[in-house]
GUDRENDREN-548726 format. One record per atom (N, C-alpha, C): x, y, z; atom name; residue number from 1. Coordinates in steps of 0.2 Angstrom, whole numbers, plus 5000, padded with zeros to 4 digits. Layout:
N
   east   north     up    a     k
      X       Y      Z   CA   NUM
...
END
This chain:
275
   east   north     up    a     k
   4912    5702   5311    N     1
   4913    5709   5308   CA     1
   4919    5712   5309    C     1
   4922    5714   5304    N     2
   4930    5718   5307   CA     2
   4927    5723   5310    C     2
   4933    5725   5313    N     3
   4934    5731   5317   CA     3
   4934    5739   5312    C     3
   4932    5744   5315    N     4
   4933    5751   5312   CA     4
   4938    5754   5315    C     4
   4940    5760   5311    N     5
   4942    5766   5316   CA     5
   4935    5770   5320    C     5
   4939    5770   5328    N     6
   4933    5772   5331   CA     6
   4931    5768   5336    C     6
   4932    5762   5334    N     7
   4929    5755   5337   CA     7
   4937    5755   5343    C     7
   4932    5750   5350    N     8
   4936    5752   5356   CA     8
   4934    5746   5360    C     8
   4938    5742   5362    N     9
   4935    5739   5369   CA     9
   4940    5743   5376    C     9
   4940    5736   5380    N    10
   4941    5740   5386   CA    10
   4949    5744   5387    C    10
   4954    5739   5383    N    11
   4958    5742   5384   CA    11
   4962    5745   5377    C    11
   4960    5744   5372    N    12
   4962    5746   5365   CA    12
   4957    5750   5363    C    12
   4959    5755   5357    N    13
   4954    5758   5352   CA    13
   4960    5756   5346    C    13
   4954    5758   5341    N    14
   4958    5759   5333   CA    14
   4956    5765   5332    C    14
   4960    5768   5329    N    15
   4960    5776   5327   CA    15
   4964    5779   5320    C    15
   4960    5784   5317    N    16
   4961    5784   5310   CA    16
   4969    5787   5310    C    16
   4973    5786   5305    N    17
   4980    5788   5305   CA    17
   4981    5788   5298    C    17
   4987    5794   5298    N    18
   4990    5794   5291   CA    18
   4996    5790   5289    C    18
   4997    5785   5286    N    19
   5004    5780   5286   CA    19
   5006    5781   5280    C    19
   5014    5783   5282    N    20
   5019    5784   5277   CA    20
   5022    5778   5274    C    20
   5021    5775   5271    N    21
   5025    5768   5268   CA    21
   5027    5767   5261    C    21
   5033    5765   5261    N    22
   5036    5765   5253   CA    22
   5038    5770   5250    C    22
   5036    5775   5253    N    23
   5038    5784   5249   CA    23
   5033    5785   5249    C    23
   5026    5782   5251    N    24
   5019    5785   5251   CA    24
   5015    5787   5256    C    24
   5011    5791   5256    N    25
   5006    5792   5263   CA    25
   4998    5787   5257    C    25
   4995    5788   5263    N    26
   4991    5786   5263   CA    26
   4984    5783   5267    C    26
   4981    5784   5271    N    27
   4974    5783   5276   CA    27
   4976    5777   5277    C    27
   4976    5776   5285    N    28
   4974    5769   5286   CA    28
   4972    5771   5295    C    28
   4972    5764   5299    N    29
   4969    5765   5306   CA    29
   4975    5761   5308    C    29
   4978    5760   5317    N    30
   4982    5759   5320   CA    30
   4977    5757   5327    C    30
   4980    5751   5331    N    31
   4977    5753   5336   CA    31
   4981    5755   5342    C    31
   4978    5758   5344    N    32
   4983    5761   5353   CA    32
   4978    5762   5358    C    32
   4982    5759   5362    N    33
   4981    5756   5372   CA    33
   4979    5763   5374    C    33
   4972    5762   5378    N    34
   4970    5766   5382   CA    34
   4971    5768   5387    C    34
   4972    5774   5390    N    35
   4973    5776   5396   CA    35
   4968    5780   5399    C    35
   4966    5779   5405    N    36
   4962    5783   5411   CA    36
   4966    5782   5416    C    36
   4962    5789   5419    N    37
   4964    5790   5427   CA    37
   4959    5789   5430    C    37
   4960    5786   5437    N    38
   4957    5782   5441   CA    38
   4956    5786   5449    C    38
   4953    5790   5451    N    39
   4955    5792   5457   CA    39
   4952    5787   5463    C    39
   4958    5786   5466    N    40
   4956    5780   5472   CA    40
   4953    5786   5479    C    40
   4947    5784   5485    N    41
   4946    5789   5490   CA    41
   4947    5784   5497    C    41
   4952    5786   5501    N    42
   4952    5780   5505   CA    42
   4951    5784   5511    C    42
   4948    5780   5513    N    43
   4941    5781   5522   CA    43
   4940    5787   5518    C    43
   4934    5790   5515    N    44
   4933    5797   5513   CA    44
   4938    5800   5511    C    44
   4942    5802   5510    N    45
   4947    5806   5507   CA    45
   4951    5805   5503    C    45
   4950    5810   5497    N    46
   4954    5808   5489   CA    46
   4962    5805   5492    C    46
   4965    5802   5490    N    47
   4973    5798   5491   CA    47
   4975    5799   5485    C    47
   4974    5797   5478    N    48
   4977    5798   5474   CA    48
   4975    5797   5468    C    48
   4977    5798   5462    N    49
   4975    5796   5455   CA    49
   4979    5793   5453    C    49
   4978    5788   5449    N    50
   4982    5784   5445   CA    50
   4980    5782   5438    C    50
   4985    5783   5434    N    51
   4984    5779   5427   CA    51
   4987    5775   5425    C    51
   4982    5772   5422    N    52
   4980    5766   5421   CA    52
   4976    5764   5414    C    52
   4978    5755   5413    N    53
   4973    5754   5408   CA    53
   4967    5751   5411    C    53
   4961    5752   5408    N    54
   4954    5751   5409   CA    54
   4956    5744   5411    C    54
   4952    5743   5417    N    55
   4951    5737   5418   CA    55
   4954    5733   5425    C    55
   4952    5728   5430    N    56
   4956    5725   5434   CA    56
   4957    5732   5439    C    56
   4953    5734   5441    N    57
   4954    5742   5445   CA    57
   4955    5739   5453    C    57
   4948    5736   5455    N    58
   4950    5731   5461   CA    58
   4957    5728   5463    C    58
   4960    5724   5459    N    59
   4966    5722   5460   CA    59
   4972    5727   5462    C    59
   4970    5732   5455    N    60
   4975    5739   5456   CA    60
   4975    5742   5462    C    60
   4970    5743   5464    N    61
   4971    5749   5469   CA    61
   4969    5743   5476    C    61
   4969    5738   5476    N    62
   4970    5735   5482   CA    62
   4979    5734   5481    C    62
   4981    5731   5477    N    63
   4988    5734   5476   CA    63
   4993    5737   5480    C    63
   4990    5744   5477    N    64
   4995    5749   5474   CA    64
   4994    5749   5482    C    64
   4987    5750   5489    N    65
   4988    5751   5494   CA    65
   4993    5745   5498    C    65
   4992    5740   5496    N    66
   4998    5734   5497   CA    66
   5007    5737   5498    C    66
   5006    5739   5493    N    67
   5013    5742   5489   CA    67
   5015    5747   5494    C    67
   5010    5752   5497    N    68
   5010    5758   5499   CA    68
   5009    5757   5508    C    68
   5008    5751   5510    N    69
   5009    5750   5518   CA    69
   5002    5750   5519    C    69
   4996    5752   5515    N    70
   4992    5753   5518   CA    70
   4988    5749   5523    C    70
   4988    5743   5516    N    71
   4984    5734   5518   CA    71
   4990    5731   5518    C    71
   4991    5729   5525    N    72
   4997    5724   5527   CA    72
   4993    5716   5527    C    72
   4988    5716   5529    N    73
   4984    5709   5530   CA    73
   4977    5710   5529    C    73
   4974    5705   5527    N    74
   4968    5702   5524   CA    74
   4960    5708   5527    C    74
   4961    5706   5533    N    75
   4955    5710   5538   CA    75
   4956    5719   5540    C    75
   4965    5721   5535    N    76
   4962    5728   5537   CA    76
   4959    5732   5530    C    76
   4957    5728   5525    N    77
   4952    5731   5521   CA    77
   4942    5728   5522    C    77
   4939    5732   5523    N    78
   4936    5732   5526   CA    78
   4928    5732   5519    C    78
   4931    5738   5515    N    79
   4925    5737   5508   CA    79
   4928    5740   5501    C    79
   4926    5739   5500    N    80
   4929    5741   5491   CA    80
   4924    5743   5485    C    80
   4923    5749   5483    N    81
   4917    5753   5480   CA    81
   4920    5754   5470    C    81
   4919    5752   5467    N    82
   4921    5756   5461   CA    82
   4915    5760   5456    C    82
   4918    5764   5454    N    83
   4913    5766   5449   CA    83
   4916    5765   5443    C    83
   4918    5760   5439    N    84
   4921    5761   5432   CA    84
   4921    5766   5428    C    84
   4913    5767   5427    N    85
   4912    5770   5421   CA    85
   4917    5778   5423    C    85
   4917    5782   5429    N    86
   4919    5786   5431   CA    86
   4926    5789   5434    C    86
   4929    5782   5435    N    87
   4935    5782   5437   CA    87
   4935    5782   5444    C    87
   4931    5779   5447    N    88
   4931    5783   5453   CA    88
   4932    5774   5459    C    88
   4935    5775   5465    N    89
   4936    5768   5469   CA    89
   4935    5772   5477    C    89
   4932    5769   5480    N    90
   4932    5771   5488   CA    90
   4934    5764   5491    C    90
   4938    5766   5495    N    91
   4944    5761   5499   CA    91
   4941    5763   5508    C    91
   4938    5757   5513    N    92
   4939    5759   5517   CA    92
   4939    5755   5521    C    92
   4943    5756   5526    N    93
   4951    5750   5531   CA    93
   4947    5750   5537    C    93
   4949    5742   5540    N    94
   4946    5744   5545   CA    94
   4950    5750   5552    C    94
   4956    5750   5551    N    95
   4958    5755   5556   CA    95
   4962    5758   5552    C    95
   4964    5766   5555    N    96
   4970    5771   5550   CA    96
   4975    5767   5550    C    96
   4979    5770   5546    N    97
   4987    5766   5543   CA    97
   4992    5776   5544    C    97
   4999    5772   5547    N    98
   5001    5778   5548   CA    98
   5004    5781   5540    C    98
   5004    5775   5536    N    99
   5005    5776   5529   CA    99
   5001    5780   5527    C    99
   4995    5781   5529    N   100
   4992    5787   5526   CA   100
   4994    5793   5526    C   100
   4997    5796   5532    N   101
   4999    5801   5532   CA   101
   5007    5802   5533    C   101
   5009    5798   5530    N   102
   5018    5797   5527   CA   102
   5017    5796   5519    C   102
   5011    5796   5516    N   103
   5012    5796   5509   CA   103
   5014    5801   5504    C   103
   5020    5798   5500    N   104
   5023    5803   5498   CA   104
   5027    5810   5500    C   104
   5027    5807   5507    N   105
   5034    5811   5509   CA   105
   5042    5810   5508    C   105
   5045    5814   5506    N   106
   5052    5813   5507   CA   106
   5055    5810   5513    C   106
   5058    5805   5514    N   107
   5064    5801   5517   CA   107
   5069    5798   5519    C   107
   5073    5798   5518    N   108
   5078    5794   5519   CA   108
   5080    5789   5524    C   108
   5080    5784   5524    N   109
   5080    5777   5529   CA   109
   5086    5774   5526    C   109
   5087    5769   5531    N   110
   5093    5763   5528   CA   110
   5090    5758   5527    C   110
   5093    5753   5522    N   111
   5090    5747   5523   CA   111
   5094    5740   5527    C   111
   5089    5738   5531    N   112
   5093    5732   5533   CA   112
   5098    5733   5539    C   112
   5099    5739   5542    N   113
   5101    5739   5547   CA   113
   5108    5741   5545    C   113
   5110    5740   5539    N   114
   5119    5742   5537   CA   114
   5120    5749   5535    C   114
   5115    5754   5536    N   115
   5116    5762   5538   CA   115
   5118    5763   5530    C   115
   5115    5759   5524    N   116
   5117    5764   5518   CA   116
   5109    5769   5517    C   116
   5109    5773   5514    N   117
   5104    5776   5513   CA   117
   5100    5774   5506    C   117
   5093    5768   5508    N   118
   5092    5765   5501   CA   118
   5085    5766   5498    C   118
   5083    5770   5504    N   119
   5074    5769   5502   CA   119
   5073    5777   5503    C   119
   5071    5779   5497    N   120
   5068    5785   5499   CA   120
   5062    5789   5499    C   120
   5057    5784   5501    N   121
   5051    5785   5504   CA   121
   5049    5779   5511    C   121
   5046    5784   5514    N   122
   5046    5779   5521   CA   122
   5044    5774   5519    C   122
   5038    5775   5515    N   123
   5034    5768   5516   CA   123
   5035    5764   5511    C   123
   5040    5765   5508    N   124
   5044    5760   5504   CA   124
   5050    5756   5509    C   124
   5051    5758   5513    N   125
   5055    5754   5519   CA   125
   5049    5751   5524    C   125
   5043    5753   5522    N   126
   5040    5749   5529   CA   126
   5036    5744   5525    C   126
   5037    5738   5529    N   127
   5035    5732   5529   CA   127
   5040    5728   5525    C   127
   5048    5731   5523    N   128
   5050    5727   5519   CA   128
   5055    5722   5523    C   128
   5058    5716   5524    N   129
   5060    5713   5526   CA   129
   5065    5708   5523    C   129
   5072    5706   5522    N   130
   5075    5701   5518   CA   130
   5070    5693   5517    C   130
   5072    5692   5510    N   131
   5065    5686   5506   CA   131
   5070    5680   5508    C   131
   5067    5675   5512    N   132
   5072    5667   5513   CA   132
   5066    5664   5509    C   132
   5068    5658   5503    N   133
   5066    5655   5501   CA   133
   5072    5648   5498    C   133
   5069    5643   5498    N   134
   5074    5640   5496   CA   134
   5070    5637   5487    C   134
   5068    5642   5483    N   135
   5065    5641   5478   CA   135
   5074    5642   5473    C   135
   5073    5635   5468    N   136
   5075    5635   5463   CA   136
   5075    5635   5457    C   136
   5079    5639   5452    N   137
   5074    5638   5443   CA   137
   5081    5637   5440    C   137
   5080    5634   5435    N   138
   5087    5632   5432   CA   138
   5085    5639   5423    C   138
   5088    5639   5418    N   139
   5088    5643   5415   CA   139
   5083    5641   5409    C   139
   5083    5632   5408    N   140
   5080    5632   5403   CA   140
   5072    5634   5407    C   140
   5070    5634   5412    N   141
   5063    5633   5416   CA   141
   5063    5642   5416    C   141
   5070    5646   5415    N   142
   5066    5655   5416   CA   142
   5065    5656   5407    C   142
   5070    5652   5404    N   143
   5065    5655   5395   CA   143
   5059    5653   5394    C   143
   5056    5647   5397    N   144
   5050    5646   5395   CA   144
   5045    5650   5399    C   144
   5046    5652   5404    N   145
   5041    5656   5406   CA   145
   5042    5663   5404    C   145
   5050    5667   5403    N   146
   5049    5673   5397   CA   146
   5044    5671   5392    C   146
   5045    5665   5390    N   147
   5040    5665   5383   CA   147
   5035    5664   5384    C   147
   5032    5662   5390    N   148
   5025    5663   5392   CA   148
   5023    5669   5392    C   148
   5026    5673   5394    N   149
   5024    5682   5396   CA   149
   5024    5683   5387    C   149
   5029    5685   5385    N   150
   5029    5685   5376   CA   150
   5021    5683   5374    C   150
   5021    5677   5374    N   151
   5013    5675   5372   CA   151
   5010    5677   5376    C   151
   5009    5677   5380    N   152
   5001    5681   5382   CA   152
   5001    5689   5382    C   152
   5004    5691   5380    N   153
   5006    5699   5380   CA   153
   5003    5701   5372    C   153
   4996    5700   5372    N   154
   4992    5704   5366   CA   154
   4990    5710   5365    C   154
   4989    5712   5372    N   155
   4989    5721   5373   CA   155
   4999    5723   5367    C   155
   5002    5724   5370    N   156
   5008    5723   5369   CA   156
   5010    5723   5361    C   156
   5008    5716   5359    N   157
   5007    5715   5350   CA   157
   5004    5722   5347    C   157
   4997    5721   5350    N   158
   4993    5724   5346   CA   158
   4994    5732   5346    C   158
   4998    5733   5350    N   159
   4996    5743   5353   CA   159
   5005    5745   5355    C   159
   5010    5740   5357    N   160
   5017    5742   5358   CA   160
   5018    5745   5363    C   160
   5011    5746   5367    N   161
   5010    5753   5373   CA   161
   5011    5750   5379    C   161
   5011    5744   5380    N   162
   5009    5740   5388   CA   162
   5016    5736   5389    C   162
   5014    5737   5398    N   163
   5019    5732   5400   CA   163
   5014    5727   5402    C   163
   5020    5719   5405    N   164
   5016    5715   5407   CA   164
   5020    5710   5412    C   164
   5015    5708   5417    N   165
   5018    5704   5421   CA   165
   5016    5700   5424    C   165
   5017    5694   5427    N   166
   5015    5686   5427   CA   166
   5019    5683   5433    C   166
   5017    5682   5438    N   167
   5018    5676   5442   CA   167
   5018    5671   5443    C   167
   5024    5665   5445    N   168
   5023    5661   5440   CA   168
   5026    5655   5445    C   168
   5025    5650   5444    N   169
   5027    5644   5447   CA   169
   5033    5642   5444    C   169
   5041    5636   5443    N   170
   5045    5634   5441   CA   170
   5041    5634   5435    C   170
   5034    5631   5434    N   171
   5032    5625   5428   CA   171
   5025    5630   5425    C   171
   5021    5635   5428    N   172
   5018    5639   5422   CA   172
   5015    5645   5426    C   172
   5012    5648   5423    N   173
   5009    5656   5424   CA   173
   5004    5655   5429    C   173
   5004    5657   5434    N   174
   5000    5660   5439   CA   174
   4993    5662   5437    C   174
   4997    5670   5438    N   175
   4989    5675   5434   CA   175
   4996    5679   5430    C   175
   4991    5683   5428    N   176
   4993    5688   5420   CA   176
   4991    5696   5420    C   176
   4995    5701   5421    N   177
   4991    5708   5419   CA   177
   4996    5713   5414    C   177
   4992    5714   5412    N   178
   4994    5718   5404   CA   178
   4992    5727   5408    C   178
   4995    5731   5409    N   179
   4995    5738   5409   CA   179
   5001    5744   5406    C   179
   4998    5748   5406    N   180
   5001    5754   5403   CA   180
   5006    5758   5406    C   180
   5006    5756   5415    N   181
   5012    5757   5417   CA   181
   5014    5749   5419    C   181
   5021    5751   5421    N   182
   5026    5745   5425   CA   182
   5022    5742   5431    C   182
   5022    5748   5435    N   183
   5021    5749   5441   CA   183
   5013    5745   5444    C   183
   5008    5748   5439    N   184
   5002    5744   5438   CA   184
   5002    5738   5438    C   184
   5005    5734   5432    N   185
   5004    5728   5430   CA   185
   5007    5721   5437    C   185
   5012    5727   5440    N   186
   5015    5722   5447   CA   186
   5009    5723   5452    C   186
   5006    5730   5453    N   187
   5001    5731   5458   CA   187
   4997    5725   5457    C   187
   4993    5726   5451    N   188
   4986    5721   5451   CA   188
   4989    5714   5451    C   188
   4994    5711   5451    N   189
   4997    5704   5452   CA   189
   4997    5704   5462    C   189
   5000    5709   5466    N   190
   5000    5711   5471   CA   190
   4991    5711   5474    C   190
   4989    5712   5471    N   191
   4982    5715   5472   CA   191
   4979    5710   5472    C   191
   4979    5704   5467    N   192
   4976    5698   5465   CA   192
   4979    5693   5472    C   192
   4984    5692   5471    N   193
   4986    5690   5480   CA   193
   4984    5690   5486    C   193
   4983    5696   5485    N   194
   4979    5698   5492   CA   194
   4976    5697   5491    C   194
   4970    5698   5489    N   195
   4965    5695   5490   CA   195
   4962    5689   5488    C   195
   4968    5685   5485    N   196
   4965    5677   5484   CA   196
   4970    5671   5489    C   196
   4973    5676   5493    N   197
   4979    5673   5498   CA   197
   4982    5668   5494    C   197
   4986    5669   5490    N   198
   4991    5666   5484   CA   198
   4999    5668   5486    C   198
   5004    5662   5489    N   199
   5008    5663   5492   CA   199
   5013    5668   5486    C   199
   5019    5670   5492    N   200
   5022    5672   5485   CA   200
   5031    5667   5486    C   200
   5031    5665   5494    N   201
   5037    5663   5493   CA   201
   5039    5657   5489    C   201
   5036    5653   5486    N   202
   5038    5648   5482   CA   202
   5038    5649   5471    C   202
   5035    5656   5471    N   203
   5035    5659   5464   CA   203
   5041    5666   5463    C   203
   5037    5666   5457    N   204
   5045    5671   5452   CA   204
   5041    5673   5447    C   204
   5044    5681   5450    N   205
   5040    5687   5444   CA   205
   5044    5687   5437    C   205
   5036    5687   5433    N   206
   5043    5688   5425   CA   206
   5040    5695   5421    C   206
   5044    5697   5421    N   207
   5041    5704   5419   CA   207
   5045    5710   5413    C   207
   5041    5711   5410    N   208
   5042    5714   5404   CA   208
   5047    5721   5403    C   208
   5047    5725   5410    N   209
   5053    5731   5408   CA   209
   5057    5731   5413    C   209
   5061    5738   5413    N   210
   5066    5738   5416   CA   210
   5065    5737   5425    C   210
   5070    5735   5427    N   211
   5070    5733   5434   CA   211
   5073    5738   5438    C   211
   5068    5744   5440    N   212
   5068    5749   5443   CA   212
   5071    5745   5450    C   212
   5070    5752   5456    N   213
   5071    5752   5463   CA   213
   5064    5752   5464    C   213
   5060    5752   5462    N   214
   5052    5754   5466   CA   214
   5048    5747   5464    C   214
   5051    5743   5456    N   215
   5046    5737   5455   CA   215
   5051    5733   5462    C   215
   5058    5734   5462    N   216
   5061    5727   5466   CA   216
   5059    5729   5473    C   216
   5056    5734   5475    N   217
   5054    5733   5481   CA   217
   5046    5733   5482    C   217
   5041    5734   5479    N   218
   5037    5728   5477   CA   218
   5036    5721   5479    C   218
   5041    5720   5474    N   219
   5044    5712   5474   CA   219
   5047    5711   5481    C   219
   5051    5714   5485    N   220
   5052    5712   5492   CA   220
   5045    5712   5496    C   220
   5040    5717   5495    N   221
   5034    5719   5499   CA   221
   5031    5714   5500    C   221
   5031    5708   5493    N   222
   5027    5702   5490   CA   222
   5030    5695   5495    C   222
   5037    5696   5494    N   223
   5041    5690   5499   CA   223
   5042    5687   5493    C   223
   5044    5689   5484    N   224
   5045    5684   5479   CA   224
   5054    5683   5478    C   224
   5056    5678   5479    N   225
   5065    5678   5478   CA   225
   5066    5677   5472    C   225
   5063    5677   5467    N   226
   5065    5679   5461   CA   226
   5062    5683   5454    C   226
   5065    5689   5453    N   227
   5062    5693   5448   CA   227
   5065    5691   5442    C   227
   5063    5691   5434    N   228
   5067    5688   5429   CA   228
   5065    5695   5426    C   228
   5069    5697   5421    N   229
   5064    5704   5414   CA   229
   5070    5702   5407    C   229
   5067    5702   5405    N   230
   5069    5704   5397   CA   230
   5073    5712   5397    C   230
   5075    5715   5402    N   231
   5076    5722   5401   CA   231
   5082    5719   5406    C   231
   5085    5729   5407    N   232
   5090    5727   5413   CA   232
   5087    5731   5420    C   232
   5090    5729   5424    N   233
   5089    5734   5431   CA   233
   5093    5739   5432    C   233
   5092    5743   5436    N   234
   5097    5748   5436   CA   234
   5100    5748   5441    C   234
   5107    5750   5444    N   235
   5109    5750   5448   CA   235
   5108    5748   5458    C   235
   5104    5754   5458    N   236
   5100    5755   5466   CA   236
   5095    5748   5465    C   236
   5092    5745   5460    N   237
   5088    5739   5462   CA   237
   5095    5733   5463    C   237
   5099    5733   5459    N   238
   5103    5729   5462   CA   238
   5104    5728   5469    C   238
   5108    5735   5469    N   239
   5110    5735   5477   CA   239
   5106    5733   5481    C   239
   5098    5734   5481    N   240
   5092    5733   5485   CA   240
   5091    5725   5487    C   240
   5092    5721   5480    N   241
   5090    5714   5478   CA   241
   5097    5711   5482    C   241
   5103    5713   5483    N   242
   5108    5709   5488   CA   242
   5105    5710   5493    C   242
   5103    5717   5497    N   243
   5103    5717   5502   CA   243
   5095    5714   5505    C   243
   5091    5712   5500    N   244
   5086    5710   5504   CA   244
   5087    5703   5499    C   244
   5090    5701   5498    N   245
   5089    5694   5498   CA   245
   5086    5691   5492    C   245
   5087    5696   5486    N   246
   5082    5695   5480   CA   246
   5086    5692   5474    C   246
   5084    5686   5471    N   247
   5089    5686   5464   CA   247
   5086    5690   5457    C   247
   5090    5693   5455    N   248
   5087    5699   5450   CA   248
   5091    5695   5443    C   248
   5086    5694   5439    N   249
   5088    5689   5432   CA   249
   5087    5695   5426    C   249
   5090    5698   5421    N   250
   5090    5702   5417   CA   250
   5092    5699   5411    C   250
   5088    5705   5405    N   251
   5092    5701   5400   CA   251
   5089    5693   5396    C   251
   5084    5689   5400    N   252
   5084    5683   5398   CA   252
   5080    5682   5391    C   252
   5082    5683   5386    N   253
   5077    5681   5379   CA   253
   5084    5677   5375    C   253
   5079    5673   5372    N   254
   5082    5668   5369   CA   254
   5087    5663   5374    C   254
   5091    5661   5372    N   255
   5096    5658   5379   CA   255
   5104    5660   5381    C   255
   5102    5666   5381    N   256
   5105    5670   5388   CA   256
   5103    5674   5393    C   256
   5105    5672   5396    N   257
   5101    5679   5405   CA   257
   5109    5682   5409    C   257
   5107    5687   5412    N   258
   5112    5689   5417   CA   258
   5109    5689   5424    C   258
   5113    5686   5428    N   259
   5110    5684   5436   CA   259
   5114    5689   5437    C   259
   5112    5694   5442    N   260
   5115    5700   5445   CA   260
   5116    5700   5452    C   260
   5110    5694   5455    N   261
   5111    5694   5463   CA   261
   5109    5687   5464    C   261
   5112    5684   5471    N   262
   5110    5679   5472   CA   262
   5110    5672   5469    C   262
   5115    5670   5462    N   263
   5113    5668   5458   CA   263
   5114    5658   5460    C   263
   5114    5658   5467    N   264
   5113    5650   5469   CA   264
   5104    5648   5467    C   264
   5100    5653   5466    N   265
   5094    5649   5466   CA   265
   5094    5648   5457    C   265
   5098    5651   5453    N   266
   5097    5649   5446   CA   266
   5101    5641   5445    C   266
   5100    5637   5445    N   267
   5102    5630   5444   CA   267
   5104    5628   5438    C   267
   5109    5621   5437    N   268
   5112    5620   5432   CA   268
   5116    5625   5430    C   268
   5122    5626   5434    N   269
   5126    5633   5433   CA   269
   5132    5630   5432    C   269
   5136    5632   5426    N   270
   5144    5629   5423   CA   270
   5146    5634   5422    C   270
   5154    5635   5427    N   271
   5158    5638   5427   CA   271
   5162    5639   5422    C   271
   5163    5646   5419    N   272
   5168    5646   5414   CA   272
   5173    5651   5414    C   272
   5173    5652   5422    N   273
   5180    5656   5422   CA   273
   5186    5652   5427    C   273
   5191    5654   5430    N   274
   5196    5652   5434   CA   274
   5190    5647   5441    C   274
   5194    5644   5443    N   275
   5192    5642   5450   CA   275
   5192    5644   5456    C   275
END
């Protein structure tokens, strides 16, 4: 049976629109990515709301507490409550985290011990550590897994509204999550980890937007040495990925990429300037 306008699953709707084409209007339907708020209560008390796309909510908010210092290891989550229908998650640990109550505060730290000022939130400097891994990817091995992400990105196709991101071995895709923030699609990757104990030092994020300072620290949080995006990163993640040991890959569609940091782990590499 086709679809209608009106017609919705979990993470898409179709919706009636007026479309201009050729010089004409005319009725038609579109579809576009659904967003809800989610409020997570962690030990009894609201933490925070998040938006999101429907779906994968456990992953997310075991995540986004991963991301945020909360759940450092396996045993300090304790149980895990959703209500979908309502947006509603209760998180609760087996003992407090001082990250509860430094969430969201203003900070400025150094990273790494060289006194520049690079984190500014505490709990984005705590638990992050420089990434040693002796993983290597040559370039034809990162286009094919860009094109991995590409194909499995039907949210994206279909709606234009999503990001998405994948973890992935040299040789294929991991797991997969399609969300309407950046920030999301890393958590639930993060969140899927944790709690299926799925290493991170022998894999490589490939991921669909820009390469902030808050996804590459994620990515340190995770222990991944190498992040790839079809987008570019912005300065401060650079800086971040020397100093923690991150190789930051930009730019890779079709057969070119830019390696910004670290670029001994990208292999098969020809010199084409002076010696």
């Amino acid at each position: 049976m086709p679809e209608k306008p009106g017609q919705k699953d979990s993470k898409r709707v179709i919706l009636p629109v007026t479309l201009y084409r050729d010089g004409r209007f005319a009725a038609g339907s579109d579809t576009l990515v659904r967003e809800t708020p989610v409020t997570l209560f962690l030990n009894d008390e609201e933490f925070v709301t998040l938006v999101c796309s429907p779906g994968e909510l456990k992953e997310l908010a075991v995540g986004f507490l991963c991301s945020e210092g909360v759940l450092q290891r396996r045993e300090d989550l304790k149980s895990i409550v959703i209500n979908e229908d309502d947006g509603l998650i209760w998180v609760e640990t087996a003992r407090p985290s001082q990250s509860e109550e430094m969430f969201l505060k203003r900070f400025i730290t150094t990273c790494c011990g060289r006194g520049r000022a690079s984190f500014y939130f505490i709990n984005d400097a705590r638990g992050v550590s420089p990434v040693t891994s002796g993983l290597t990817a040559t370039p034809g091995q990162i286009f094919f897994l860009s094109g991995q992400l590409e194909e499995k990105s039907a949210l994206f196709r279909e709606t234009g509204g999503a990001h998405s991101a994948a973890l992935c071995t040299t040789e294929s895709v991991v797991c997969f999550y399609e969300d309407i923030g950046r920030h999301n699609a890393v958590d639930k990757i993060f969140g899927r980890c944790f709690l299926e104990g799925i290493p991170f030092a022998d894999k490589i994020l490939v991921f669909s937007g820009r390469i902030s300072s808050e996804i590459l620290i994620k990515v340190a949080k995770m222990g991944i040495p190498v992040i790839v995006s079809r987008s570019a990163p912005t300065e401060l993640a650079v800086k971040l990925a020397d100093e923690l040991g991150i190789t930051v890959v930009g730019f890779a569609r079709e057969d070119r990429l830019n390696v910004y940091t670290h670029p001994g782990r990208v292999g098969d590499q020809k010199s084409t300037g002076p010696s």
